[in-house]
C-alpha positions, 0 to 999 in steps of 0.5 A, a space after each residue: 500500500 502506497 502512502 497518501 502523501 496529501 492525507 499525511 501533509 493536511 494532518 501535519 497541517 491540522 495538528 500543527 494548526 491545533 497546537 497554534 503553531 506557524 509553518 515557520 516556528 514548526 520549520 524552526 524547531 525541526 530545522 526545516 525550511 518553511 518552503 519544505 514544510 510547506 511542500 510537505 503539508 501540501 503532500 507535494 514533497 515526501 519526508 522520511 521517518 526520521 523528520 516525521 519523528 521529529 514533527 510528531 515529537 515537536 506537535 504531540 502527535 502519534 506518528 500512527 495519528 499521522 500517517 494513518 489518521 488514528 490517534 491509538 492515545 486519545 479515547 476517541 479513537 476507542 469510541 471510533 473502533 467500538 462504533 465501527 465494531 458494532 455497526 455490523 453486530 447482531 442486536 443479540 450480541 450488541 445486548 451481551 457486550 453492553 452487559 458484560 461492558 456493565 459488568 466490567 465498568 461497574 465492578 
């Protein structure tokens, strides 16, 4: 499987946005140009594992969140999975998880 150099580049984007961050400090911190970050978030220039490393480092992000826009560290990730999960699952065994979940939670 090809990697999705747009994708990853708009969330290098969105997190940094998140953290109010500017394309240049980001550059500053990882010892970039502004015009590589720039190309990189447009996913018109690809960046290796170790710049992605220091990214993910500098903005608080997973490179997982990164590369395949899950964040495995935030409780939303979980609700996303058990929703995806129990989108398929027959009602019967929707009603045995929840009580064995209320089981668990309340225990």
């Amino acid at each position: 499987m090809a990697l999705d150099y747009v994708a990853i580049g708009a969330r290098i984007r969105a997190a940094r946005i998140e953290k109010k961050m500017t394309q240049e400090k980001l550059a500053e911190k990882i010892g970039v140009s502004i015009a590589f970050l720039s190309r990189v978030e447009r996913g018109n220039s690809y960046i290796n594992l170790r710049r992605l490393n220091e990214i993910c480092s500098v903005l608080g992000v997973t490179e997982g969140e990164i590369l395949n826009g899950v964040a495995t560290q935030r409780h939303t990730y979980l609700i996303r999975e058990f929703s995806k999960l129990f989108k398929h699952c027959p009602p019967e065994k929707l009603k045995l998880i929840y009580k064995v979940a209320k089981t668990i939670i309340e225990d």
